[in-house]
PyMOL CGO cylinders between C-alpha atoms (Angstrom):
from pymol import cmd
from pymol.cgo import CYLINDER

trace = [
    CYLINDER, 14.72, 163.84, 60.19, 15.69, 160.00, 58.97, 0.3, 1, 1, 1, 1, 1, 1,
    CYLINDER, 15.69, 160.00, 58.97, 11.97, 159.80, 58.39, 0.3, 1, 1, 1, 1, 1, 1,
    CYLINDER, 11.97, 159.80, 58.39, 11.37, 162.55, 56.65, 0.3, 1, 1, 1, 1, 1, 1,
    CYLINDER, 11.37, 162.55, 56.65, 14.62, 161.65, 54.34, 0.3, 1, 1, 1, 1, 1, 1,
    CYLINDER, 14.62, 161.65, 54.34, 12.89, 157.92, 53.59, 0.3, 1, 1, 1, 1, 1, 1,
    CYLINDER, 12.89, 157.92, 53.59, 9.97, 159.39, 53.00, 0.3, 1, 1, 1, 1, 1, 1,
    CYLINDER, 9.97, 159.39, 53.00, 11.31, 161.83, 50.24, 0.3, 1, 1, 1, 1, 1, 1,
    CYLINDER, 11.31, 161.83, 50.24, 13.23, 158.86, 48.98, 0.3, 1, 1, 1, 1, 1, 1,
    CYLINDER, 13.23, 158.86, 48.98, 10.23, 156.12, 48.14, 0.3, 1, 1, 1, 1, 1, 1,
    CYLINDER, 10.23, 156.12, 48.14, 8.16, 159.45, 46.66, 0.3, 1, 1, 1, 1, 1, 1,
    CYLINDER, 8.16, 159.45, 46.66, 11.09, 160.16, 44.40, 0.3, 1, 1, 1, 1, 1, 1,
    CYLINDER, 11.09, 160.16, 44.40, 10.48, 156.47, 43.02, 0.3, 1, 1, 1, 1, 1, 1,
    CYLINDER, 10.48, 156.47, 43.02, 6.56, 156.42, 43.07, 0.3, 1, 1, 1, 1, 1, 1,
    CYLINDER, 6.56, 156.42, 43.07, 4.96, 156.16, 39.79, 0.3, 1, 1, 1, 1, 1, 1,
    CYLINDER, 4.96, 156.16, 39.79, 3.60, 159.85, 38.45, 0.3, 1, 1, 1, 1, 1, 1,
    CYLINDER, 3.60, 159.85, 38.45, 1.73, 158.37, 35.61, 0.3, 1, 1, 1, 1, 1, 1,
    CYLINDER, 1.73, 158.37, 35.61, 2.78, 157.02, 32.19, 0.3, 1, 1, 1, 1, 1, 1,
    CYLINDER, 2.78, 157.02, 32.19, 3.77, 158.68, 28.66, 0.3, 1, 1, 1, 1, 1, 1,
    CYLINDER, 3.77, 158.68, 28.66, 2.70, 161.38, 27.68, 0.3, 1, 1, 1, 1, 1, 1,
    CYLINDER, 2.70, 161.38, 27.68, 0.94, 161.52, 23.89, 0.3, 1, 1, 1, 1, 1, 1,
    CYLINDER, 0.94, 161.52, 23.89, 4.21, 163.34, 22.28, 0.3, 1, 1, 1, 1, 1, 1,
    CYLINDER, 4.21, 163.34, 22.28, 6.50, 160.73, 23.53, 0.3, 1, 1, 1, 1, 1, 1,
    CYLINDER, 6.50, 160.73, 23.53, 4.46, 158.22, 22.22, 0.3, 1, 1, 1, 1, 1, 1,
    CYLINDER, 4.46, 158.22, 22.22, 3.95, 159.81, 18.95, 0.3, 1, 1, 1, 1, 1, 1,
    CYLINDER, 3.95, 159.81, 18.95, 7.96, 160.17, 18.80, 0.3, 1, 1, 1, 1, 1, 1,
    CYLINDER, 7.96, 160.17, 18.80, 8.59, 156.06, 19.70, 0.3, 1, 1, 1, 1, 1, 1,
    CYLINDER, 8.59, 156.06, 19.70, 5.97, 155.19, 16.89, 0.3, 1, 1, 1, 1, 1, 1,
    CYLINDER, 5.97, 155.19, 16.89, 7.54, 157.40, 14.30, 0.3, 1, 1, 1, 1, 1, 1,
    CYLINDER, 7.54, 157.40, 14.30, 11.27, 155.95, 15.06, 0.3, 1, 1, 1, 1, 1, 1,
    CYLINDER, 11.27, 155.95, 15.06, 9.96, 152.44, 15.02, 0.3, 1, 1, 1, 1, 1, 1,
    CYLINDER, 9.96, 152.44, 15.02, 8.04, 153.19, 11.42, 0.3, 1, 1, 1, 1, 1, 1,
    CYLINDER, 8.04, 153.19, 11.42, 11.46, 154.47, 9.99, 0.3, 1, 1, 1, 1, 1, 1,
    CYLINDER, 11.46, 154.47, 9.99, 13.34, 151.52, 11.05, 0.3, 1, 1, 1, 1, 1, 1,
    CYLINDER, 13.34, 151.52, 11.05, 10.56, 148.76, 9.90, 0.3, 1, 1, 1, 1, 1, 1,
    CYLINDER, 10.56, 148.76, 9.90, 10.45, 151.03, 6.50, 0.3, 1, 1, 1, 1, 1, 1,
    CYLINDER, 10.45, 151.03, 6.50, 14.58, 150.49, 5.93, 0.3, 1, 1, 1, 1, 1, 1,
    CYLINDER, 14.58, 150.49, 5.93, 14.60, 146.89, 7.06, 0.3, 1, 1, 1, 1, 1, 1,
    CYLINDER, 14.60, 146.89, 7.06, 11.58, 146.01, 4.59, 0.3, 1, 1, 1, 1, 1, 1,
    CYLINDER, 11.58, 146.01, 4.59, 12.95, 148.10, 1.66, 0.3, 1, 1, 1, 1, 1, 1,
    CYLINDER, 12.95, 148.10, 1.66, 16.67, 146.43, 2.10, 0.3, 1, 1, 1, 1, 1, 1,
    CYLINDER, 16.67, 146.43, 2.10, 15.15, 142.98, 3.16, 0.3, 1, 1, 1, 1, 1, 1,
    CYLINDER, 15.15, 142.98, 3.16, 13.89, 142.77, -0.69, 0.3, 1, 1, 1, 1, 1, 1,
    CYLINDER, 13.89, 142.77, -0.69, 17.07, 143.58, -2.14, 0.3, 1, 1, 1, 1, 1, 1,
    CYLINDER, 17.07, 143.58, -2.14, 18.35, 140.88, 0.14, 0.3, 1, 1, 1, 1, 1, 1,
    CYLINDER, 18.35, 140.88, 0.14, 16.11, 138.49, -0.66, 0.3, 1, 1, 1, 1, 1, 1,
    CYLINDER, 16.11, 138.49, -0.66, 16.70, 138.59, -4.09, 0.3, 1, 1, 1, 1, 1, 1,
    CYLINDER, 16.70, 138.59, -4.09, 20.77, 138.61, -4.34, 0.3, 1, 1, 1, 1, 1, 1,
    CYLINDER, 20.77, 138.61, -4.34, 20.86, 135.42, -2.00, 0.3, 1, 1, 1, 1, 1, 1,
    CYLINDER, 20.86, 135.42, -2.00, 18.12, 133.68, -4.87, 0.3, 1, 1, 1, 1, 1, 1,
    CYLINDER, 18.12, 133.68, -4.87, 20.32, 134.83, -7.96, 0.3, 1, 1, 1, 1, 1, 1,
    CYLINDER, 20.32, 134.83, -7.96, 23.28, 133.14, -5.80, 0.3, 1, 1, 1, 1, 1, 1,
    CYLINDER, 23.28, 133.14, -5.80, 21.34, 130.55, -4.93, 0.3, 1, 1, 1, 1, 1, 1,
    CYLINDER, 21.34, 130.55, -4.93, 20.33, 129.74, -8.69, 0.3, 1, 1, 1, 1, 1, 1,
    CYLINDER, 20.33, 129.74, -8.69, 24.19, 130.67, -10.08, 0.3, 1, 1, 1, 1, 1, 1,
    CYLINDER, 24.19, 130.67, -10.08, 25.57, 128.08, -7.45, 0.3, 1, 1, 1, 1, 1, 1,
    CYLINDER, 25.57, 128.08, -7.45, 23.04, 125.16, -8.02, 0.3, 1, 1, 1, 1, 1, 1,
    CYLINDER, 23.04, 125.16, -8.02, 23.90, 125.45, -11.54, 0.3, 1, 1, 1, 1, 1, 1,
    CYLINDER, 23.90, 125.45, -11.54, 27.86, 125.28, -10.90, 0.3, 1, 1, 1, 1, 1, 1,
    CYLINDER, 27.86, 125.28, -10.90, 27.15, 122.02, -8.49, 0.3, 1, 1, 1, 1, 1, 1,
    CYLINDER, 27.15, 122.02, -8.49, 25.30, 120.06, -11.01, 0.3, 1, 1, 1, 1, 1, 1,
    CYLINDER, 25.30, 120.06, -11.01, 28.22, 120.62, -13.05, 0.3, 1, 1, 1, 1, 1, 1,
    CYLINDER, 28.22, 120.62, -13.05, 30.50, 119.69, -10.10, 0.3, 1, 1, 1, 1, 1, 1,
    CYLINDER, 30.50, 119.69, -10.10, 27.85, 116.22, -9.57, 0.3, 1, 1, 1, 1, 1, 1,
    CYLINDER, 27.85, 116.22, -9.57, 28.64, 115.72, -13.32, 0.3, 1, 1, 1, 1, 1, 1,
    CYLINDER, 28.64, 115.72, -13.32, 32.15, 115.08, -12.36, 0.3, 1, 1, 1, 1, 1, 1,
    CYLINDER, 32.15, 115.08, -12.36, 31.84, 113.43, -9.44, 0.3, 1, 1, 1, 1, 1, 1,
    CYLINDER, 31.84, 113.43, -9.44, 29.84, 110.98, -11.34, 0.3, 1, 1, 1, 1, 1, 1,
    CYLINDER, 29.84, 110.98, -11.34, 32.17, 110.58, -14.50, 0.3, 1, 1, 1, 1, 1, 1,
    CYLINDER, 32.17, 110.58, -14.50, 35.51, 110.48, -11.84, 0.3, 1, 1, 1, 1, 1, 1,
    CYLINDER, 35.51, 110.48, -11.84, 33.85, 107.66, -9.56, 0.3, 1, 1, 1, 1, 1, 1,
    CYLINDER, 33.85, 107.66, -9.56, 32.50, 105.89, -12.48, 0.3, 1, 1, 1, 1, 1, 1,
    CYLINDER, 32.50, 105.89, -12.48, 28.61, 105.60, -11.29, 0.3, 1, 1, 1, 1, 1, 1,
    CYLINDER, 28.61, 105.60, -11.29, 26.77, 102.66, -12.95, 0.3, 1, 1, 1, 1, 1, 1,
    CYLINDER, 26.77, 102.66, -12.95, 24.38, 102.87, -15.38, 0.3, 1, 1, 1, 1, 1, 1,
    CYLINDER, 24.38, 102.87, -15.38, 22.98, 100.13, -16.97, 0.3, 1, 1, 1, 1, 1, 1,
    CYLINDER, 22.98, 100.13, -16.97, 25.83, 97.91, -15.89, 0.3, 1, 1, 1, 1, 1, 1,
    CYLINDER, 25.83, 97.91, -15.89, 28.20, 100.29, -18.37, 0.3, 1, 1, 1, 1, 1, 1,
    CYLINDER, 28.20, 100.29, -18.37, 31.40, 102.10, -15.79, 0.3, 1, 1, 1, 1, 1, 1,
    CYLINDER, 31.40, 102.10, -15.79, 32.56, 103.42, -18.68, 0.3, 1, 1, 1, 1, 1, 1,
    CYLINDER, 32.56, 103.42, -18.68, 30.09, 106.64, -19.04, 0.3, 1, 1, 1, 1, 1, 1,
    CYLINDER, 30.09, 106.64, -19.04, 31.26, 110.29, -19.10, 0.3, 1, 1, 1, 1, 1, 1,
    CYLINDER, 31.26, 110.29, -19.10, 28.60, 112.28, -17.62, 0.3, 1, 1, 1, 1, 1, 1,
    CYLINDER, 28.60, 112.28, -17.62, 28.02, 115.68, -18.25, 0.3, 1, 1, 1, 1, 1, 1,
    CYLINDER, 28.02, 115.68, -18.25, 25.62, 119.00, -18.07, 0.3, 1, 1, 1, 1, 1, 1,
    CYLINDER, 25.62, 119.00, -18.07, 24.44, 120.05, -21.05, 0.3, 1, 1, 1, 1, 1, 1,
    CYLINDER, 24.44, 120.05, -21.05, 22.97, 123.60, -22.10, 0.3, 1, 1, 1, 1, 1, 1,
    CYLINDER, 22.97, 123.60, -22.10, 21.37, 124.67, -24.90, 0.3, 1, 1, 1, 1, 1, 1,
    CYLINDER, 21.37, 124.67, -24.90, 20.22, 128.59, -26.73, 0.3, 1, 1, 1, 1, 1, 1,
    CYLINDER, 20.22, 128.59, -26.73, 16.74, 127.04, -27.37, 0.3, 1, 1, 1, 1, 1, 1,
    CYLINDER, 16.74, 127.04, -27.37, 16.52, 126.38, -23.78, 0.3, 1, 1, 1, 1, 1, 1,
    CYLINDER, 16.52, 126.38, -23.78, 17.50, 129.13, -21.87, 0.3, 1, 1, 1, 1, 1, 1,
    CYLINDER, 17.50, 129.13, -21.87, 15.08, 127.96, -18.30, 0.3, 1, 1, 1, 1, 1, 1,
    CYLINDER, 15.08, 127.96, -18.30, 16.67, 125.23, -18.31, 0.3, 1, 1, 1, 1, 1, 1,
    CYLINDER, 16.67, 125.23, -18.31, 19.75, 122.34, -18.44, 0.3, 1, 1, 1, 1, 1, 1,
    CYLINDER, 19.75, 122.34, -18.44, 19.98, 118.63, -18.50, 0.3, 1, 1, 1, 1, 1, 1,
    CYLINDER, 19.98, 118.63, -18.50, 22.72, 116.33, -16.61, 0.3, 1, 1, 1, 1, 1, 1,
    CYLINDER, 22.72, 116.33, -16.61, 23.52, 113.63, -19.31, 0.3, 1, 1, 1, 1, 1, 1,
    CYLINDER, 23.52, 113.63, -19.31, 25.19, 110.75, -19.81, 0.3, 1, 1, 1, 1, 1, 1,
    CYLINDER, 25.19, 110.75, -19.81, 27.08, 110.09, -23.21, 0.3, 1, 1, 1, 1, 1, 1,
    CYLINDER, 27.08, 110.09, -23.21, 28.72, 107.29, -24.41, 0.3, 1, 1, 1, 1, 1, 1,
    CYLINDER, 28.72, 107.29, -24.41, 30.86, 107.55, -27.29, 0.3, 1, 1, 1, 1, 1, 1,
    CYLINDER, 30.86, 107.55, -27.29, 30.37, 103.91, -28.79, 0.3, 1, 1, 1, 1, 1, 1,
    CYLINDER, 30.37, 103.91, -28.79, 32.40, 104.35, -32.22, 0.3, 1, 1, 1, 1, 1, 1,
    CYLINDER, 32.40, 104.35, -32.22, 35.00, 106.56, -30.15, 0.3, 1, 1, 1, 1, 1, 1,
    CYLINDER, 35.00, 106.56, -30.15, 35.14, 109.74, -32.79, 0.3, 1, 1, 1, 1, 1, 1,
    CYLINDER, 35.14, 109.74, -32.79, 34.70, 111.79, -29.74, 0.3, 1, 1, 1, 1, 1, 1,
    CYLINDER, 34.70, 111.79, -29.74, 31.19, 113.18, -31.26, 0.3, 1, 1, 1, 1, 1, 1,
    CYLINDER, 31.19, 113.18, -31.26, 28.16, 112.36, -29.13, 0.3, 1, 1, 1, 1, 1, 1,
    CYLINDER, 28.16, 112.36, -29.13, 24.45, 112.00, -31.73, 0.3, 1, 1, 1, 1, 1, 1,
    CYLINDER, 24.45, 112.00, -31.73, 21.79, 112.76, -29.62, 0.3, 1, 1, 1, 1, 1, 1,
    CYLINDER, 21.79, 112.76, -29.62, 19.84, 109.68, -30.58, 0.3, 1, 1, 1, 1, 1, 1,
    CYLINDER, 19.84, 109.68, -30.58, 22.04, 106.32, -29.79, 0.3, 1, 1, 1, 1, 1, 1,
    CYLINDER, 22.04, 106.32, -29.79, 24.81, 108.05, -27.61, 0.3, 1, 1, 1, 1, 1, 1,
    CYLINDER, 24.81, 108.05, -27.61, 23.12, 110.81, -25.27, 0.3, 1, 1, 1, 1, 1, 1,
    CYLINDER, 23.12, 110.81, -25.27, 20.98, 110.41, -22.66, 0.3, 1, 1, 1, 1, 1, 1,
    CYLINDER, 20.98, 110.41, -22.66, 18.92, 112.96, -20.57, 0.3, 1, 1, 1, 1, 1, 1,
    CYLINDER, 18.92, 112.96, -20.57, 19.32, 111.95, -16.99, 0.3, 1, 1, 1, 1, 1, 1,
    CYLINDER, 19.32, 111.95, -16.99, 17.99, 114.37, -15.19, 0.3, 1, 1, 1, 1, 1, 1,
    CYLINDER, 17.99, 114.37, -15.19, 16.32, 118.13, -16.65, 0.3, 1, 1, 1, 1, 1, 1,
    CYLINDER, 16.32, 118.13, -16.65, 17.01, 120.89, -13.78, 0.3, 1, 1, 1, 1, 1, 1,
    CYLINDER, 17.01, 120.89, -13.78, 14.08, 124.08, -14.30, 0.3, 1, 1, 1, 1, 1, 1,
    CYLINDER, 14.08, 124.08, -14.30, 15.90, 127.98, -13.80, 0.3, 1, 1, 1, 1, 1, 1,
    CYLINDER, 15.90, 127.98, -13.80, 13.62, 130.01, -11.23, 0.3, 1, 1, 1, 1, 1, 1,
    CYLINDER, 13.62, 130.01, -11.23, 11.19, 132.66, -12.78, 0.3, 1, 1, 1, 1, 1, 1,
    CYLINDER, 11.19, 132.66, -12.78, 12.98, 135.52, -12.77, 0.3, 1, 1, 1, 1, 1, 1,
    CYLINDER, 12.98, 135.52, -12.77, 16.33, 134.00, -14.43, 0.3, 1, 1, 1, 1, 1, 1,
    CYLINDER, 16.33, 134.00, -14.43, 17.69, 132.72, -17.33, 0.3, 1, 1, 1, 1, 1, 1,
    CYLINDER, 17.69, 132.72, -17.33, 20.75, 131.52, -19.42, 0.3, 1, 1, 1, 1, 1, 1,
    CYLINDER, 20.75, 131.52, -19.42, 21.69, 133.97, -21.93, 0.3, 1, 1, 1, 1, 1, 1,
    CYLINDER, 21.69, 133.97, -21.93, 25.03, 132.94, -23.12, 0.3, 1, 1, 1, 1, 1, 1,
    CYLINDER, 25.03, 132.94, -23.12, 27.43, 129.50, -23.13, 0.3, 1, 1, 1, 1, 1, 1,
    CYLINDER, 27.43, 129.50, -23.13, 30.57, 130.62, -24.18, 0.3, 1, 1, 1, 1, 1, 1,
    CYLINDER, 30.57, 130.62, -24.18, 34.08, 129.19, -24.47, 0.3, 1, 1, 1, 1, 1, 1,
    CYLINDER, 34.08, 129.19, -24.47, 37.31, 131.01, -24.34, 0.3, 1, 1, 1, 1, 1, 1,
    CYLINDER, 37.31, 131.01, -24.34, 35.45, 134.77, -25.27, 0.3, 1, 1, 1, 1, 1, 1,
    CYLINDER, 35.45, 134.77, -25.27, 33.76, 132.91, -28.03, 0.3, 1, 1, 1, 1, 1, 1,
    CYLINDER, 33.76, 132.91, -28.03, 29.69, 132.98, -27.43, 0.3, 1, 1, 1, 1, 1, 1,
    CYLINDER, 29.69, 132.98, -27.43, 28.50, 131.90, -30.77, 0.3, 1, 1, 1, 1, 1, 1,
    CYLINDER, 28.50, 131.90, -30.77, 27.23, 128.21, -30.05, 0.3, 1, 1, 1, 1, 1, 1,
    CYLINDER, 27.23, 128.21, -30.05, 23.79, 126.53, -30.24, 0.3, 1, 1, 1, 1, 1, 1,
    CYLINDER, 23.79, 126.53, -30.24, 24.56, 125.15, -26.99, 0.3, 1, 1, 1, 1, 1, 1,
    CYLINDER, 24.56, 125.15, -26.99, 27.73, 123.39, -24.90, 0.3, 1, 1, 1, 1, 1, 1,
    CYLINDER, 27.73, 123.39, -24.90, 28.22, 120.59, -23.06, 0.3, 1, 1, 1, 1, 1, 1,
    CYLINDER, 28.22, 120.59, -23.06, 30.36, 120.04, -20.21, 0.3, 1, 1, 1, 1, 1, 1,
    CYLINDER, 30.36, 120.04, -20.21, 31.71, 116.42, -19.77, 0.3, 1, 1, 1, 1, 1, 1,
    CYLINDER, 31.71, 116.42, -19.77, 33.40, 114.44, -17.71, 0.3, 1, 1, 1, 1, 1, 1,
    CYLINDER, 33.40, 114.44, -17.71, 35.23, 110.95, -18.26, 0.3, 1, 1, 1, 1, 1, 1,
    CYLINDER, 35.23, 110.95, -18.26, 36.83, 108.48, -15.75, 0.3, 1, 1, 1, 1, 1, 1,
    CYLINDER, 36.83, 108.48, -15.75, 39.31, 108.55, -14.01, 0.3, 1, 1, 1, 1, 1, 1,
    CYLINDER, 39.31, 108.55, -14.01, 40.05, 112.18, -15.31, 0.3, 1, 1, 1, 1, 1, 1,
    CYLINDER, 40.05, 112.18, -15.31, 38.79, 115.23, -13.39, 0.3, 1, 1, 1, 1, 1, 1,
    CYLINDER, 38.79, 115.23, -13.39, 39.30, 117.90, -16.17, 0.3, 1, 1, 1, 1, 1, 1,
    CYLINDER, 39.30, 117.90, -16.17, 36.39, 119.00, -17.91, 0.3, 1, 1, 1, 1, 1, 1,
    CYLINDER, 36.39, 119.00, -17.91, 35.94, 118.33, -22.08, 0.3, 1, 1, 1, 1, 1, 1,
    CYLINDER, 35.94, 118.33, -22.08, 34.40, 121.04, -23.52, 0.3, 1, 1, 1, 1, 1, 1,
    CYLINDER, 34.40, 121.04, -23.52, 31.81, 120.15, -26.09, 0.3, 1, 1, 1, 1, 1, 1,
    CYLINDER, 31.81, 120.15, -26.09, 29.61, 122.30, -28.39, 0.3, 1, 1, 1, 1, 1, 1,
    CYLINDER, 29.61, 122.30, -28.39, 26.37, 121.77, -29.76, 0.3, 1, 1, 1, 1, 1, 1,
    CYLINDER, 26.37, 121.77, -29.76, 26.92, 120.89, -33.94, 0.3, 1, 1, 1, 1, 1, 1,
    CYLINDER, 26.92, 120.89, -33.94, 23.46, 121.98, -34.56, 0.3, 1, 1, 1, 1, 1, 1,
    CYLINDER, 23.46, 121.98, -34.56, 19.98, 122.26, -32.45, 0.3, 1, 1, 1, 1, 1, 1,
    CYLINDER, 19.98, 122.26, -32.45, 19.10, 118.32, -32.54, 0.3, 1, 1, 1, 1, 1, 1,
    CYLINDER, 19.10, 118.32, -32.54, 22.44, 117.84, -33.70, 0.3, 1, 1, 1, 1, 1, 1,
    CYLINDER, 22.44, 117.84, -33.70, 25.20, 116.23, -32.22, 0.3, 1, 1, 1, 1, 1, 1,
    CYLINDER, 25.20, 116.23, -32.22, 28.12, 117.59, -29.84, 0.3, 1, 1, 1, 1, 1, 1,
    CYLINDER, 28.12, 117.59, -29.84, 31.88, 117.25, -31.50, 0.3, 1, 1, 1, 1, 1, 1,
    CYLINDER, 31.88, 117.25, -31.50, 34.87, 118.53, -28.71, 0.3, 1, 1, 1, 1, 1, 1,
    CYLINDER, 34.87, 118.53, -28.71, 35.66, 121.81, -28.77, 0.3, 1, 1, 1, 1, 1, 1,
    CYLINDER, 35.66, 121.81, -28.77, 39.17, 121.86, -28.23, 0.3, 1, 1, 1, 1, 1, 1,
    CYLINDER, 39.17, 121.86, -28.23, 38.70, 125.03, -26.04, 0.3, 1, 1, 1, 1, 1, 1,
    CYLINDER, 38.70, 125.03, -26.04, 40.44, 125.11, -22.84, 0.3, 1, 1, 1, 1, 1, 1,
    CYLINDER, 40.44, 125.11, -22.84, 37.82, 127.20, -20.51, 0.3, 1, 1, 1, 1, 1, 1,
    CYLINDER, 37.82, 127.20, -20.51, 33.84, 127.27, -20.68, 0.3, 1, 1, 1, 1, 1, 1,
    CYLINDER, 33.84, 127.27, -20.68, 31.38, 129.52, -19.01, 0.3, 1, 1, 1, 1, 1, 1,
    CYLINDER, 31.38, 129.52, -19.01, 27.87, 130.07, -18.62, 0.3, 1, 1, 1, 1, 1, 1,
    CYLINDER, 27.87, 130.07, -18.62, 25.86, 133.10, -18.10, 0.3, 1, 1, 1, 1, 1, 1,
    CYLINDER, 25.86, 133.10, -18.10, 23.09, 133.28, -15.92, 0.3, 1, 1, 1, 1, 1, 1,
    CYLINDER, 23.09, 133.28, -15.92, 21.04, 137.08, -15.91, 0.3, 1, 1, 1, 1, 1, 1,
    CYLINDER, 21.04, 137.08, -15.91, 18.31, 138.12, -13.46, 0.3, 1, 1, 1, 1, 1, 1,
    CYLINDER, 18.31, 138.12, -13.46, 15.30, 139.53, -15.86, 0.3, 1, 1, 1, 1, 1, 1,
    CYLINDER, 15.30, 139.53, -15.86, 14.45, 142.38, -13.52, 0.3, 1, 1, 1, 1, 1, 1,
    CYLINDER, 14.45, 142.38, -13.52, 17.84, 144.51, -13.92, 0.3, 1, 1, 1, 1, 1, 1,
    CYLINDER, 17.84, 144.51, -13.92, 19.67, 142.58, -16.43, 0.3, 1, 1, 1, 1, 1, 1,
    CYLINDER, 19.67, 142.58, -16.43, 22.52, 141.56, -13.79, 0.3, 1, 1, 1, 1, 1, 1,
    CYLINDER, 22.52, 141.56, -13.79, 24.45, 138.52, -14.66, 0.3, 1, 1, 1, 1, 1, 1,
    CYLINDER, 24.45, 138.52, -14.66, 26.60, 135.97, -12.61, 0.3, 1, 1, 1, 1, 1, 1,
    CYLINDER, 26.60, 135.97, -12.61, 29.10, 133.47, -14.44, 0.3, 1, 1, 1, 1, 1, 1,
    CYLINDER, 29.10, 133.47, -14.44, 29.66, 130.31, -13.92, 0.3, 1, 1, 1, 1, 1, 1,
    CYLINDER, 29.66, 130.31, -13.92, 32.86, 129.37, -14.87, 0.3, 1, 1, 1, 1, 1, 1,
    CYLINDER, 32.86, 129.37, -14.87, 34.90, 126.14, -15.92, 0.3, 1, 1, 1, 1, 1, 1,
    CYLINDER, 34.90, 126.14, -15.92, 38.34, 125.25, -16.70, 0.3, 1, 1, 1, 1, 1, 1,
    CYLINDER, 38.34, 125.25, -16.70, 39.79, 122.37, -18.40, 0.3, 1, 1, 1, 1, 1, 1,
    CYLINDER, 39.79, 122.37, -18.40, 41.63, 121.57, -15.38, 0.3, 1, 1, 1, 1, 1, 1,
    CYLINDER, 41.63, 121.57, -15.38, 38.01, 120.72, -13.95, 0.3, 1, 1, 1, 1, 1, 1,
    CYLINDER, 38.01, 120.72, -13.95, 37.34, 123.71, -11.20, 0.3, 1, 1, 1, 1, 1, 1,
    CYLINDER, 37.34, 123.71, -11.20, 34.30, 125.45, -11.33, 0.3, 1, 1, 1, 1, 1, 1,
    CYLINDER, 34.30, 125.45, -11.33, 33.91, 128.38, -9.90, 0.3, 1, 1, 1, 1, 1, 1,
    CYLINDER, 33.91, 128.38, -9.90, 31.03, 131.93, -9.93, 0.3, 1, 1, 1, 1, 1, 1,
    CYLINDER, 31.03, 131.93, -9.93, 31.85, 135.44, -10.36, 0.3, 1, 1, 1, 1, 1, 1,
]
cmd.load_cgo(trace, "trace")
C-alpha cells in the first residue's frame, strides 16, 4: 500500500509534456501589449526629461554667472568683472555667458570695448527661446542677466538695440521662455533680483 502511495506521488510530479499552442499564443499576446505601452510611454518620457534637461542647463549657466561675478573669477588680471548670461530675439538656439565691464561706470555695457562673449551655449533641436521678459513686459531685443561682486542679486539688463548696447532695466524679476517645437509647450526660467533662479 506505502508503495503504491509513492508511486502515485512521483507520477503526480512527472513531466506530461510542455505548452500547449493556445497558451503560448496567450503569453506572446500579453507580452506584445506590455512592450507596446512601455515603448509608446518610454517616448513621452524621453522627451519631458530632455525639455527639463535643456530648461535646467539654461537656469545653471545663469546660476555659474553668479557664482563667477560673487567669487570674483579672474580675467585678465581684472577681479572687478560682473559676469552675466546674455540672450538675444535674433538668437533664439542659443545664449552667451559674458563678461562686462563697465569702464566709464554709466551702468550701460557697448558691445564693442565693454562686453565680452565668454562662452556661446547651442539649444537642442527641438527647442528654442521664444520670449525674455521682465516683470510681464516681453517687448525686448534681448536681456541680460548680470552679476557683480560681492552682491548675489541679479541686475537686469535689456538689449538697447540688436548690436546695441545693454542700459539696466530697473525691473525687479526676469524670465526666459524656453518652448519645445513639437507641441508648443514651454518651461520658464525664472529670476529675481534677489538672485534665485528657479523653473516652472
Amino acid at each position: 500500500m506505502r508503495l503504491k502511495n509513492i508511486l502515485k506521488f512521483s507520477n503526480k510530479f512527472s513531466p506530461q509534456g510542455g505548452f500547449t499552442l493556445i497558451e503560448l499564443l496567450v503569453v506572446f499576446f500579453v507580452s506584445s501589449v506590455v512592450a507596446t505601452v512601455v515603448m509608446t510611454n518610454f517616448g513621452d518620457f524621453t522627451s519631458e526629461t530632455e525639455f527639463e534637461n535643456e530648461a535646467l542647463n539654461i537656469a545653471l549657466t545663469i546660476r555659474e554667472a553668479q557664482v563667477y561675478g560673487l567669487s570674483g573669477k579672474e580675467v585678465e588680471a581684472d577681479f572687478g568683472v560682473t559676469y552675466g548670461v546674455v540672450f538675444s530675439d535674433s538668437e533664439p538656439n542659443s545664449f552667451t555667458l559674458n563678461t562686462f565691464r563697465d569702464q566709464d561706470t554709466n551702468y550701460i555695457f557697448y558691445t564693442l570695448n565693454e562686453v565680452n562673449v565668454e562662452e556661446t551655449f547651442l539649444i537642442k533641436d527641438g527647442f528654442r527661446i521664444v520670449d525674455v521678459c521682465f516683470d510681464s513686459d516681453c517687448e525686448f531685443y534681448g536681456a541680460g542677466f548680470m552679476f557683480e561682486r560681492p552682491n548675489p542679486d541679479a541686475d537686469m539688463y535689456v538689449l538697447i538695440s540688436e548690436g546695441g548696447g545693454f542700459l539696466d532695466s530697473g525691473y525687479s524679476n526676469g524670465s526666459v521662455v524656453l518652448e519645445r517645437i513639437s507641441d508648443g509647450s514651454t518651461k520658464t526660467i525664472n529670476i529675481t533680483d534677489t538672485g534665485q533662479i528657479y523653473v516652472n
